[in-house]
C-alpha angles and dihedrals in degrees: 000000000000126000127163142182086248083079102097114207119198106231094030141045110218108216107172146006116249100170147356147199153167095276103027155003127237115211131181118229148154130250106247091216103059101003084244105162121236141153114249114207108212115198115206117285096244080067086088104057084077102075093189096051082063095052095047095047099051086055096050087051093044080058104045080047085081092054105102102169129140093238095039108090099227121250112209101186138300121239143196119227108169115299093345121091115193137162127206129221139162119295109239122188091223136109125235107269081235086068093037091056087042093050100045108011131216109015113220119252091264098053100044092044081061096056091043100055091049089047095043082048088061095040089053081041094056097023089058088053085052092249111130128196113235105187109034096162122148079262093073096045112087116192122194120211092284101051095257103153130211128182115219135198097026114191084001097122094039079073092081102050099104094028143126081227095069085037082058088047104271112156117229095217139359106290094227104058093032114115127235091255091049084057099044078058105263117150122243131297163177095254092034080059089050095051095056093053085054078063097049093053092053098043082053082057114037096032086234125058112252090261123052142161130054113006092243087052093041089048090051094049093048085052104046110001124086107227109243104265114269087238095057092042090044106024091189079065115104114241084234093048084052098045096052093053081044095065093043084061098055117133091219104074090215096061078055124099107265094223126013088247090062088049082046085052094059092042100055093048093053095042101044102007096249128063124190113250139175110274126154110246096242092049088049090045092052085047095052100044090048095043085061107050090047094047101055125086113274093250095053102063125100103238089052088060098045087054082052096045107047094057091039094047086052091051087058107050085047091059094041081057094045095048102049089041078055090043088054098059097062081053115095107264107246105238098246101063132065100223153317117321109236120226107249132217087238091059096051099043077045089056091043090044091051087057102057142323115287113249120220104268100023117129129258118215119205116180126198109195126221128244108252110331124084111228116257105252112257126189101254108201122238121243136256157197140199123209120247128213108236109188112204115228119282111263116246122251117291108274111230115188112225091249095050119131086199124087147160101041116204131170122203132157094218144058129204131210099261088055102256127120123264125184094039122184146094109256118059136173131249118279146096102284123115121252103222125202114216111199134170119225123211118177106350109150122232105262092032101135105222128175135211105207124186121193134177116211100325086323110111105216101190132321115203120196138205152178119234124246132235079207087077128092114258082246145008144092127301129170135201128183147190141214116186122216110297097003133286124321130218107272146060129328136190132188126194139201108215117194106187097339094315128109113242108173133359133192129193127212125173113212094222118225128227082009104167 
């Protein structure tokens, strides 16, 4: 391909080359109608002969035009001049993720948790606005000195699929980040996207992504072979780390995360122990107000020392009482009266009863005063209590209506490496992993909306809900999961399994607390 700055536009004056590749040169120039600086992006020249392809590729960048996102890099229009086909997007001063990872190798967890997560925001932006990506390689992320990551040419490649150009060999999307269903021939998509950030996680890790060598090699592997887990590859990486881009490799599109938040979400569990989720504020208020009280040690809650104090108060006031009826004896009796007046148990339980409302089980304290001699002060112990492991009820098998297409219902609250449950069970104890919700699908149509809705109590946590794909098997098993802020609190927990606003299948699981 040869293009020079001897080649004149009309709207904008090219200065100087800032990338090529094998399709296409990037040029910066400047707009000729207000000097604004931009890259122009200028496709081969035999681009054109396809008449169709132009066309094509003017509308998709008439789409991604509307995508005005911090980590999307903008796209202003694409033009026609002759035999010379460009489009023109914003200048940005960053390097291709792919330079960055040649330059410095592996990044650590953190760092590439960052990226992720600015990367995952612009594919649920676009995603949302039904654009996909297509391409998303290392080749497409740009980061800026401080690793502020933005995703170019989005839909771009999806401009060939139809074309003369695939029927000459061109290729539709980099080899090494394309999913298995891209290569059985299936078109774009949200999940395919999603798949290709899964790569990218694991090439931030590893330094390579999971498939490498010729691109006919690199296709059949996408399609049948299991990338090498991250933590055998790395072995600085955590199992957990390795397990969460794992899934988002799988070759099935329903054992994948649904958003990239979601995927975000997992990383960040398995990378720092808490994720952000979706909470409503109320319900996280009521979580984190319960999680308090049941995390704390028994004789630092509050209700533990109002049990102590009341007693206790009431000890003291009958004393006060006791001690000034001794002190008046050694007075000098006033004529009028016959005697000292002794301090009497109704005017102690009066004084304790004045203070505060006496709770059921507090203790009473009733004194009787000596005659004339003070008692000889004793230690009295404090008292003390020990707590008690109450175990909640055991949840009830999981309800499956006669119509669901969900069946099979299990809870764990871990995954292996070949994608089944382990740890099954219904009753769990506190902590920040995820509880995760196997199910098997029989006979769900493609475009069917279905939920997955997690409560606590009567609290709803989150609820996240879907289409389903006609990307997905006719039948199989798929899983989805959830870890509230700050991990899961002692009580009682319900997830539900929504078709079409109905729900179709429930199970029921208690976090236990003070579980050993």
């Amino acid at each position: 391909m040869t293009i020079t700055l001897d080649i004149q536009l009309q709207d904008y004056v090219l200065e100087e080359e800032i990338g090529r590749g094998d399709l296409a040169v990037v040029y910066r120039a400047r707009r000729r109608s207000d000097g604004a600086e931009v890259a122009v992006k200028m496709l081969a020249c035999h681009f054109t002969f396809d008449e169709f392809f132009g066309r094509r590729f003017k509308e998709i960048a008439r789409q991604t035009a509307r995508l005005e996102h911090p980590h999307i890099v903008r796209t202003y229009e694409a033009k026609q001049q002759g035999s010379v086909l460009y489009v023109v997007r914003e200048l940005i001063d960053a390097r291709p993720l792919a330079e960055v990872l040649e330059a410095q190798g592996p990044f650590p967890p953190q760092r590439m948790l960052m990226i992720a997560r600015q990367i995952a925001a612009a594919l649920d932006y676009a995603h949302q606005k039904s654009i996909t990506h297509g391409d998303l390689s290392a080749n497409r992320v740009y980061l800026d000195a401080n690793d502020q990551a933005t995703v170019a040419d989005f839909g771009q490649t999806q401009a060939m699929v139809g074309t003369s150009l695939v029927k000459q060999g061109y290729a539709v999307g980099t080899p090494e980040i394309l999913a298995p269903e891209r290569v059985h021939g299936q078109g774009t998509s949200r999940q395919s996207d999603l798949y290709s950030l899964g790569i990218l996680c694991y090439q931030m890790l590893a330094g390579k992504p999971p498939f490498t060598g010729t691109p006919a090699a690199v296709l059949h592997a996408q399609a049948y072979e299991q990338p090498r887990p991250l933590h055998l590859v790395n072995p600085s990486i955590s199992v957990p780390l390795s397990e969460a881009i794992g899934r988002m490799l799988s070759k099935g599109l329903e054992l994948r995360y649904n958003t990239g938040a979601e995927f975000v979400r997992a990383l960040s569990v398995a990378i720092e122990g808490t994720a952000p989720v979706r909470a409503p504020a109320a319900a996280a208020a009521q979580i984190k107000e319960a999680g308090l009280q049941s995390t704390l040690p028994i004789w630092k809650r509050s209700w533990v020392w109002l049990l102590i104090a009341i007693p206790v108060i009431a000890l003291l006031l009958a004393l006060g009482f006791w001690v000034v009826s001794l002190l008046n004896v050694f007075q000098p009796a006033p004529v009028s009266t016959s005697g000292p007046l002794p301090a009497t148990p109704t005017a102690a339980a009066q004084g304790a009863g004045g203070a505060e409302s006496e709770p059921s089980g507090a203790v009473v304290v009733k004194v009787e005063p000596t005659e004339t001699r003070l008692p000889t002060p004793e230690s009295t112990p404090t008292p003390t209590m020990t707590p008690t492991f109450v175990p909640l009820p055991t949840p009830g098998a999981p309800t499956i209506a006669a119509d669901s297409p969900f069946t099979n219902l299990r809870l764990a609250q871990n995954i292996g490496e070949d994608n089944q449950p382990e740890q099954v069970g219904t009753s769990f104890r506190p902590g920040t992993q995820p509880v995760y919700l196997f199910f098997d699908y029989d006979g769900i149509k493609p475009g069917t909306t279905w939920t997955h809705r997690w409560t606590w109590a009567d609290t709803e946590l989150d609820a996240y809900q879907d289409v389903w794909s006609s990307g997905y098997n006719s039948s199989g098993t798929a899983w989805v999961f959830y870890n509230p802020t700050g991990g899961y609190q002692p009580g009682p927990y319900k997830v539900t399994l929504e078709v079409n606003g109905q729900t179709v299948a429930t199970a029921t699981f208690v976090i236990q607390p003070g579980a050993p």
